[in-house]
C-alpha positions, 0 to 999 in steps of 0.5 A: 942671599939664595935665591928667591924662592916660589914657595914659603913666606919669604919675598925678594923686592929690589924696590916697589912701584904701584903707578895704577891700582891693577899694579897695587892688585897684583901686589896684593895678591902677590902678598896674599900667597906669602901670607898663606904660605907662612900662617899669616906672616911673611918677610919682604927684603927690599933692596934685594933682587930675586936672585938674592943679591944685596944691591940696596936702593936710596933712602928716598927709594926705600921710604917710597916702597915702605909706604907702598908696601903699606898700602898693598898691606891695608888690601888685604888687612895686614899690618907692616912693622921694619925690622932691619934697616942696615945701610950697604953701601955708600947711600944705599939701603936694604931693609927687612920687613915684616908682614902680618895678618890682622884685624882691629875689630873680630867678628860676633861670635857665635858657637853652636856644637852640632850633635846627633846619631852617628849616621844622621848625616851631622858633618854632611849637613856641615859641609853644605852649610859651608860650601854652599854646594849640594852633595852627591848622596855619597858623602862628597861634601862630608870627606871635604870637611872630615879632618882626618883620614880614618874619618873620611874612610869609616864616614865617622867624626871620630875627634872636635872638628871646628869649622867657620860659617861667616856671615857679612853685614848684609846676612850673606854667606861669605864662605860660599864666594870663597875659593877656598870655603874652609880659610879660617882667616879669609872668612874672620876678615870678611865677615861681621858675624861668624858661626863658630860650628863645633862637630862632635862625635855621634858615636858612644863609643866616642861619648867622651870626645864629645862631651869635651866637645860640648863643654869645653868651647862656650858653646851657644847652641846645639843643633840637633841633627836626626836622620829620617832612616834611623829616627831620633835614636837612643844616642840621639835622645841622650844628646837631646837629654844632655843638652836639656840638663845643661841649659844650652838652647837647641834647635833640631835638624831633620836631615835626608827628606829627598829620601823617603815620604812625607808620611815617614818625614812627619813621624820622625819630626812627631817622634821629636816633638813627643820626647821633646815633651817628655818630664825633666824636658818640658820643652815646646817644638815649633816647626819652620815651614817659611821665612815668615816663622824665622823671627818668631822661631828666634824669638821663642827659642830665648826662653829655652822653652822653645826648639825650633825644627829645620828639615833639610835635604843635602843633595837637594839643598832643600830647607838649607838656605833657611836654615842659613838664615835663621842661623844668621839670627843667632846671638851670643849668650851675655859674657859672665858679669864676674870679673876677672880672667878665666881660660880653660886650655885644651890643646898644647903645642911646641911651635918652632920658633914661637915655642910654647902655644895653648888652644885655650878659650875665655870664659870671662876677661880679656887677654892682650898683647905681652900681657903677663897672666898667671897659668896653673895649676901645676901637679902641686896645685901652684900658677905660674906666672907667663907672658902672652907673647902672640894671640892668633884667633882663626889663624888671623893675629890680633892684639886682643881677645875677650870672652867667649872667643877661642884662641891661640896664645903664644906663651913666654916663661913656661915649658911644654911639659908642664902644661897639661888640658884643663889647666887654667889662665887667670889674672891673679895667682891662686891654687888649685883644689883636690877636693870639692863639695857639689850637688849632684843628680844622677841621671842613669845608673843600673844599681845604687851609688855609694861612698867610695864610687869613681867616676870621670869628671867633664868641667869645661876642658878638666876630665879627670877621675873623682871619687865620690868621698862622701854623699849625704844620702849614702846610696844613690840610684837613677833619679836620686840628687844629694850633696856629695863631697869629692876628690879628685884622684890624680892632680888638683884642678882649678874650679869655682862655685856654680860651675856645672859638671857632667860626670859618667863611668860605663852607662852611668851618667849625672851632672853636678854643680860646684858649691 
């Protein structure tokens, strides 16, 4: 064999040893590298030397440095599985094994989808949450999180961003001991809870990615952020408005408070307080000042009537560590009684030797390990039916996943260009739909609506053109709400009765319900 390298998931022992637990240590860590280095797998050829010679050791020594092996694996919640044992000399044994990152039990999940103006410093106030670190006032902590390079030059989040906040069993931040902060796996393996934060586009030029964004992950909660300069700006109140209409609890961040006045402070979160009371929004604003309103912000903010209001500073880190800990707070939304299996796919990829891969996430139902599903539907409408080959959830690989989790499945039995977003995983075959009858209230449109208007449909990860075929009313204007019969223009979908939907087309914006 060649020789072993520094680098890569590939690991050379001619046979293992741990006498003392610094040894077992040190093994651990050694392991841990490799995992990092193959996305949370790696290969361990024992009986074989670091310069790639196949010498082999005894049966006794190999069934020793397997159970070491194991053991070193447990440290850092792996899993060992042999898969090769060949025997190359008389007595003499080489083995090939497999190490894999796991965990039995994943973390609470909680998704919250951060949304705001453009420069309300949404992916700074990230980015202190996370690192635990205060910013320099020039965005130091937003370029650390910033997924892209146009993003860290323009200071615009321009796609999805996903980070993790995870919390231990006694409410502290894992991240913040972390030396990397942003190691999705580490942080799943820490913590009992995590915060799954979803950071969206404030621009509306980027209006779409952001409703994918805020539709298409299950999300929780929305935090609200609004920069003292600018105010709640009229794309800050659209997402306030968004937010209302959908149904999803929201609690606002006040951000840049070292930089300006308590008067200026004060009228930006009055600003808030009065749209926050405006008709179609009716909701109550409830002001954190100290740890002892945490709980009874929580508990108020259960009835959606309630939005509680954080104001923070990222280059003082004021207000953050309470706002870290009503975070903490934070509980999930019940999982659909319905039964069954429905997941949306939102992202598709080619992985060399894995294959087909989709980002996809549960909205009810559970997936497992070699599970066959059913994926669909295709240009024709039909499912096809697929076998779940792998599942990694923040890079960690488990054996199963329930609802509300976002994961990545490994696929058998489909190709790369038959997928597509929007399409669906369900247990059973069924067919998707071209056209479809919902209620639907328009919530802004310069002129009136009439039969044979198209607009863009956002359902979960579905966006796609839909014609409004036929409207009880005939005409529409802002304001209005009809029964509408739809269709889709290009493909069929797959959608149920009571999901909602949010369909736009310049400044025209509206929301629906599927009946």
């Amino acid at each position: 064999m060649e020789p072993e390298r520094d680098e890569g998931a590939i690991e050379y022992k001619l046979l293992l040893s741990a006498d003392n637990v610094d040894r077992l240590e040190r093994l651990a860590t050694q392991m841990k590298y490799r995992l990092e280095e193959g996305g949370g797998e790696a290969i361990y050829f024992l009986g074989v030397s670091d310069d790639g010679q196949v010498k082999g050791i005894t049966e006794v020594e190999l069934t020793r440095s397997v159970e070491i092996l194991g053991k070193v694996a447990e440290v850092i919640n792996a899993k060992v599985s042999i898969l090769r044992r060949v025997e190359v000399n008389h007595g003499m044994y080489a083995a090939e094994i497999l190490i894999r990152r796991t965990k039995e039990k994943l973390p609470i999940t909680i998704h919250v989808a951060v949304l705001g103006h453009v420069n309300a410093g949404k992916t700074t106030l990230l980015g202190a949450l996370i690192t635990g670190r205060k910013d320099d006032g020039n965005g130091i902590l937003r370029n650390a999180v910033a997924r892209f390079l146009h993003e860290v030059v323009s200071g615009r989040t321009s796609a999805v961003g996903m980070r993790i906040l995870g919390f231990d069993q006694e409410g502290r931040v894992v991240n913040h001991n972390m030396r990397d902060p942003l190691d999705e796996a580490e942080i799943t393996l820490r913590s009992s809870k995590i915060i799954k934060i979803i950071d969206l586009a404030g621009h509306e030029k980027y209006l779409r990615t952001t409703l994918k964004g805020l539709m298409g992950y299950g999300t929780d909660y929305v935090m609200l952020t609004v920069g003292c300069d600018d105010g709640l700006s009229s794309m800050g109140r659209e997402h306030l408005g968004l937010t209302s209409v959908l149904k999803i609890p929201m609690f606002v961040v006040v951000t840049k408070i070292d930089k300006y006045d308590k008067e200026r402070v004060e009228k930006v979160v009055n600003e808030v307080k009065s749209v926050l009371k405006l008709p179609g929004i009716n909701k109550l604003a409830y002001v954190v000042e100290e740890e002892g309103d945490l709980y009874n912000a929580f508990r108020s903010m259960r009835t959606n009537r309630v939005v509680p209001i954080f104001r923070v500073s990222n280059v003082t880190y004021e207000g953050i560590p309470l706002l870290l800990r009503f975070m903490n707070l934070l509980q999930s939304k019940k999982t659909p009684s319905e039964s069954g299996l429905l997941a949306y796919i939102d992202e598709i990829y080619d992985v060399k030797g894995v294959g087909v891969v989709v980002l996809a996430t549960l909205v009810r139902g559970s997936i497992q390990m070699n599970q066959e599903v059913y994926l669909g539907p295709s240009q024709e409408g039909q499912f096809v039916k697929v076998r779940v080959k792998g599942i990694q959830v923040n890079r960690v690989f488990v054996d199963r996943v329930q609802a509300k989790i976002i994961a990545t499945f490994a696929l058998q039995g489909i190709e790369k260009d038959s997928l597509r977003k929007g399409m669906v995983i369900i247990y059973r075959p069924s067919r998707g739909t071209t056209e479809f009858d919902a209620r639907v209230f328009l919530l802004h449109h310069p002129t009136t609506i009439k039969e044979g208007y198209v607009a863009t449909l956002h359902l979960v990860t579905i966006r796609q053109a839909v014609r409004f075929k036929n409207i009880e009313k005939k005409v529409l204007r802002a304001g209005d709400s009809s029964n509408v019969r739809m269709e889709f223009l290009y493909r069929p979908e797959y959608m149920e009765n009571g999901q909602i939907f949010v369909f736009r087309e310049g400044r025209t914006r509206g929301i629906g319900i599927v009946e």
